[in-house]
LUMDO-999524 format. One record per residue (C-alpha): z, x, y; residue in one letter. Coordinates in steps of 0.1 Angstrom, whole numbers, plus 5000, padded with zeros to 4 digits. Layout:
BEGIN
ZXYA ...
END
This chain:
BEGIN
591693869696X 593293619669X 591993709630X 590893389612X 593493289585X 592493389553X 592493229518X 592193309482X 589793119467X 589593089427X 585893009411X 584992899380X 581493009369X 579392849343X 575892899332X 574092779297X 570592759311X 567793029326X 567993039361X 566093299385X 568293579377X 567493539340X 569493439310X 572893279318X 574793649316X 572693789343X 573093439359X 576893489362X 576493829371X 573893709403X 576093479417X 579293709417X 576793909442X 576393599460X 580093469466X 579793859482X 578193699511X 580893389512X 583893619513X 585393959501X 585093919461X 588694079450X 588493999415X 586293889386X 586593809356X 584993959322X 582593689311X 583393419278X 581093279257X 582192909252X 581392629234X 580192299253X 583192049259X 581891679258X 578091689256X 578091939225X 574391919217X 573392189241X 573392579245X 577092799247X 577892879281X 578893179295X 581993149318X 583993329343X 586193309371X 586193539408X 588893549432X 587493489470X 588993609503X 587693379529X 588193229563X 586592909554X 588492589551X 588092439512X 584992139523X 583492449541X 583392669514X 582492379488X 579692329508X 578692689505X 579292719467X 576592409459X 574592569482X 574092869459X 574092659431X 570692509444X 569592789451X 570092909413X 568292569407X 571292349401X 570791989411X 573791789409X 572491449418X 569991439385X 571691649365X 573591489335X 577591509340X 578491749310X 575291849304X 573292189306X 572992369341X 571592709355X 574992739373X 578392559378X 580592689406X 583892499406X 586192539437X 589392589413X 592392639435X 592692789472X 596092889483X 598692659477X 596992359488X 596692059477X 594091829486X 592591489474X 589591329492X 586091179478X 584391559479X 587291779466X 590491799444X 592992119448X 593992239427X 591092149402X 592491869385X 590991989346X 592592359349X 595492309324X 593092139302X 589992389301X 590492709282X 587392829295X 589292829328X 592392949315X 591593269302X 589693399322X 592393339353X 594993469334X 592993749329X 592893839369X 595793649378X 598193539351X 600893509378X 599093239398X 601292959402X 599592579402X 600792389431X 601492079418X 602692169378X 604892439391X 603192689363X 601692999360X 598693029345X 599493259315X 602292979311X 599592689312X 596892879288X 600192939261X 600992589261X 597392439261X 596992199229X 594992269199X 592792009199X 589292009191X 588092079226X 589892399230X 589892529193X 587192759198X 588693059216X 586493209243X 584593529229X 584193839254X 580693889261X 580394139287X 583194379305X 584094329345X 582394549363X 583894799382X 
END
């Protein structure tokens, strides 16, 4: 019998608001137990206090990024991740873009593939511009190569401007868990 091909899915987590699980630590913490049941979870993150980018009139968030094994093509697995984010009461459609959220999963990068259609961008097209994604990626995987800038990530987080979105450094909050 013929195994599925498998992918490695990045995610971005985000939380700055209360969800079910609790305050937006234990939110992050929840939905790394969910992606569980999307995948084999291979690595995680610590999780990074951040400051908000854009809309700055609102909680810090609390950010981190897993690495996903998974049979499931990138729409598929989109489809999945807002799924949990409903179910952690997320809803995109009157939610304010920027605003505060019980939970952000971004579909960062999958692979090498590169994909552009009205539901979904690979690779994500803010990483190189988002410390709040950079660190924490080069924390797990500071090797991984972005298909289209030809860069590592510990390569894109050392030349990421100083400007005033990304002058506050992330803060360590909580250690990965074992």
């Amino acid at each position: 019998m013929a195994s599925a091909e498998t992918h490695t899915a990045y995610i971005g987590l985000g939380s700055n608001l209360n969800s079910r699980a609790g305050a937006p630590a234990e939110t992050i913490e929840e939905a790394f137990r969910a992606l569980e049941s999307l995948g084999q979870v291979t690595a995680r993150s610590s999780l990074y206090e951040t400051a908000p980018i854009g809309m700055t009139d609102q909680p810090f968030f609390v950010n981190a990024v897993a690495a996903l094994r998974t049979a499931d093509s990138p729409e598929v697995l989109l489809e999945k991740l807002l799924a949990v984010e409903r179910d952690f009461g997320r809803d995109r459609r009157n939610s304010i873009p920027k605003g505060p959220r019980t939970l952000d999963l971004d579909l960062l990068l999958m692979n090498e593939i590169v994909l552009n259609t009205q539901a979904l961008t690979l690779p994500h097209p803010a990483i190189a511009e988002r410390r709040f994604v950079l660190v924490p990626l080069v924390e797990i995987a500071p090797g991984l190569r972005h298909p289209i800038l030809q860069a590592t990530m510990r390569d894109l987080l050392a030349v990421l401007p100083d400007v005033k979105a990304n002058r506050s450094e992330s803060v360590r909050v909580l250690p990965p868990r074992p």
